[in-house]
C-alpha positions in Angstrom: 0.0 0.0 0.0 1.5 3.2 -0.9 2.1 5.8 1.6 0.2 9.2 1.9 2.8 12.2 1.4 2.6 14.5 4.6 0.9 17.9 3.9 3.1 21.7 4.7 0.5 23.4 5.6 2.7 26.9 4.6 2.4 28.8 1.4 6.3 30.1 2.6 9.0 28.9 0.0 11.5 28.7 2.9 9.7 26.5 4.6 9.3 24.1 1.6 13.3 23.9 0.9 13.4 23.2 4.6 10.7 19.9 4.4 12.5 18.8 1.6 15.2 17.6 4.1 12.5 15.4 6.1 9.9 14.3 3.3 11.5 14.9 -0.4 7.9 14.4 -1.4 5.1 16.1 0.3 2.0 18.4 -0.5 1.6 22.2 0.4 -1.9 23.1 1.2 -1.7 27.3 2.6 -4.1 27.8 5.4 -7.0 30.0 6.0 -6.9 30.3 9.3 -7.7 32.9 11.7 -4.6 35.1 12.8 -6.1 37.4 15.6 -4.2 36.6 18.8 -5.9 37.1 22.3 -4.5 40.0 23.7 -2.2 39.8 26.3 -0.9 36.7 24.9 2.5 37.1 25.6 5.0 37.0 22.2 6.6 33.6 22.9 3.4 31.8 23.1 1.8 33.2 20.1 3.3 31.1 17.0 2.7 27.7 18.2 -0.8 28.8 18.7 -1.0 29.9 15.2 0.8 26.9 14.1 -2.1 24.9 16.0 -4.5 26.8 14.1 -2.9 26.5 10.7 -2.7 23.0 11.0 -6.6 22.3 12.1 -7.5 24.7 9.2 -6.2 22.0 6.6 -7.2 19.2 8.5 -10.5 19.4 6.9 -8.9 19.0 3.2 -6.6 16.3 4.3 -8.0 14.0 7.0 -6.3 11.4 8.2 -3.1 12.9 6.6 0.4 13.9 8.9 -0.2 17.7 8.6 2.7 20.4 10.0 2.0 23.6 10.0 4.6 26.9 11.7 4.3 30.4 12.6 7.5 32.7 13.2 7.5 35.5 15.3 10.8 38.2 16.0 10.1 39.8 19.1 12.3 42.8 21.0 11.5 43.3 24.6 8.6 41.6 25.0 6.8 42.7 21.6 6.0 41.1 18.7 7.5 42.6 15.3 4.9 41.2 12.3 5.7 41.8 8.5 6.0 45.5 7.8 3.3 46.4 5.6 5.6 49.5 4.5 9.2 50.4 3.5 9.1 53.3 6.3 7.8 50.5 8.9 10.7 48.0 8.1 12.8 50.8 8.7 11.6 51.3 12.4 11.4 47.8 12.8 15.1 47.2 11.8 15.7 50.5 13.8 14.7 48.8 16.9 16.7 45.7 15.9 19.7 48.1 15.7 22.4 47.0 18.3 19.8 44.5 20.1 19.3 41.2 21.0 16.0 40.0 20.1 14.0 36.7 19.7 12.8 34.4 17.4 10.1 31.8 18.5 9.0 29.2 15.9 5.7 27.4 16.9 5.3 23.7 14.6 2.2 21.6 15.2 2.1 18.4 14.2 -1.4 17.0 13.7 -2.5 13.0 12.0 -6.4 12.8 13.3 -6.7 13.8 16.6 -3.5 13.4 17.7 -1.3 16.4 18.0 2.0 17.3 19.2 3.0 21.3 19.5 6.4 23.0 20.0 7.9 26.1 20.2 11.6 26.5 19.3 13.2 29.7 19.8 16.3 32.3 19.1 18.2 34.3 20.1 19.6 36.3 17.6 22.0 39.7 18.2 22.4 42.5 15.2 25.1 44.9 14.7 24.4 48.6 15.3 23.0 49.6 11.7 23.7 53.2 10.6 20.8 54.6 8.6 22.6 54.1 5.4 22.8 50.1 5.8 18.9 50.0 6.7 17.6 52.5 4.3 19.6 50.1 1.6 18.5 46.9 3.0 14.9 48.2 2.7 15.7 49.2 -0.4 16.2 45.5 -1.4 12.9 44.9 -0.5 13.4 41.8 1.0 12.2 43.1 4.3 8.3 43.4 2.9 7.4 39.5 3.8 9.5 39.0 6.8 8.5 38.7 10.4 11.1 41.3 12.0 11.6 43.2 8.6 14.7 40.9 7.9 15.9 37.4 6.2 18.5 35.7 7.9 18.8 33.7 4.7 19.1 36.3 2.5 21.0 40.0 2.9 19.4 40.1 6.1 22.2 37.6 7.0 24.7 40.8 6.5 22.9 42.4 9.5 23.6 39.8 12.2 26.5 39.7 14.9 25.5 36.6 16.5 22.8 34.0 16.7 22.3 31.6 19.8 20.5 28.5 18.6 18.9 27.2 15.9 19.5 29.1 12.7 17.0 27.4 11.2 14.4 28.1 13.3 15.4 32.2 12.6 14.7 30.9 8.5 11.1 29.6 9.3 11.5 25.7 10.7 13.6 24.1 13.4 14.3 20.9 11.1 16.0 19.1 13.8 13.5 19.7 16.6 10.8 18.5 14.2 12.5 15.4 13.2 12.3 14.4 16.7 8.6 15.4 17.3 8.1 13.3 14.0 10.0 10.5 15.0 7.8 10.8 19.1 4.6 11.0 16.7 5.7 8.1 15.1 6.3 5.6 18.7 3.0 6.9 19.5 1.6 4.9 16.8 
């Protein structure tokens, strides 16, 4: 009996090139899922309820399926920094990244059924101080515009950063290694 490829339920082309390294075959289904959080929800806690969301959201178009599903989030003192819906707002966001070490938390959901098994991995990652020249010209790039934080570690954004403290991948979008071990605990469960 052949095997049912597993289901990304992400519509980001990081995120596939990542998979790739666990399932070379597998199906993309993007979500429509609610993204209001609860307010109050503090920044770290927010992805992996996304993710959670996300995954339940495709669940309906691929029952029975292994479905995962992530949410990034960059967040600087306690507050969450989205995708800049504006060159100007990338600017302030990499402003604030200026310098700083900030956060970035990962939530993955793994879902088959009922069963479901949630994580959040995250980051610390530390920038350089950024004169106004290097944001204004990384924001010119425009690689900014669909990044949580206003920057791609994968990309030029990767000129911006001093240091990072744990995963890298998880700063790109999935913590591939973390993952493969929630897989694998999945998996034992039966």
């Amino acid at each position: 009996m052949k095997r049912e490829k597993p289901v990304l339920a992400s519509g980001s082309p990081r995120r596939r090139e990542l998979f790739a390294l666990l399932y070379p075959e597998f199906d993309v289904m993007v979500p429509d899922a609610d993204e209001t959080l609860p307010a109050g929800l503090p920044a770290g806690e927010a992805p992996e309820l996304l993710a959670r969301r996300k995954a339940r959201a495709v669940l309906a178009c691929a029952p029975g399926r292994l479905i995962v599903a992530a949410d990034t989030l960059v967040a600087v003192d306690g507050t969450a920094l989205g995708k800049p819906k504006s060159r100007e707002e990338a600017c302030a966001m990499l402003h604030r990244l200026s310098g700083r070490t900030h956060q970035v938390y990962t939530g993955v959901c793994v879902l088959r059924g009922e069963k479901c098994l949630s994580f959040t991995q995250c980051t610390q990652v530390t920038f350089y101080p950024l004169s106004e020249e290097e944001i204004r010209r990384y924001a010119d790039t425009g690689e900014p515009m669909d990044k949580a934080g206003a920057y791609g570690i994968q990309g030029r954004g990767a000129l911006l950063a001093e240091k990072i403290d744990g995963d890298y991948f998880n700063v790109v979008g999935l913590p591939v290694a973390r993952l493969a071990r929630a897989l694998s605990d999945m998996a034992a469960e039966g």
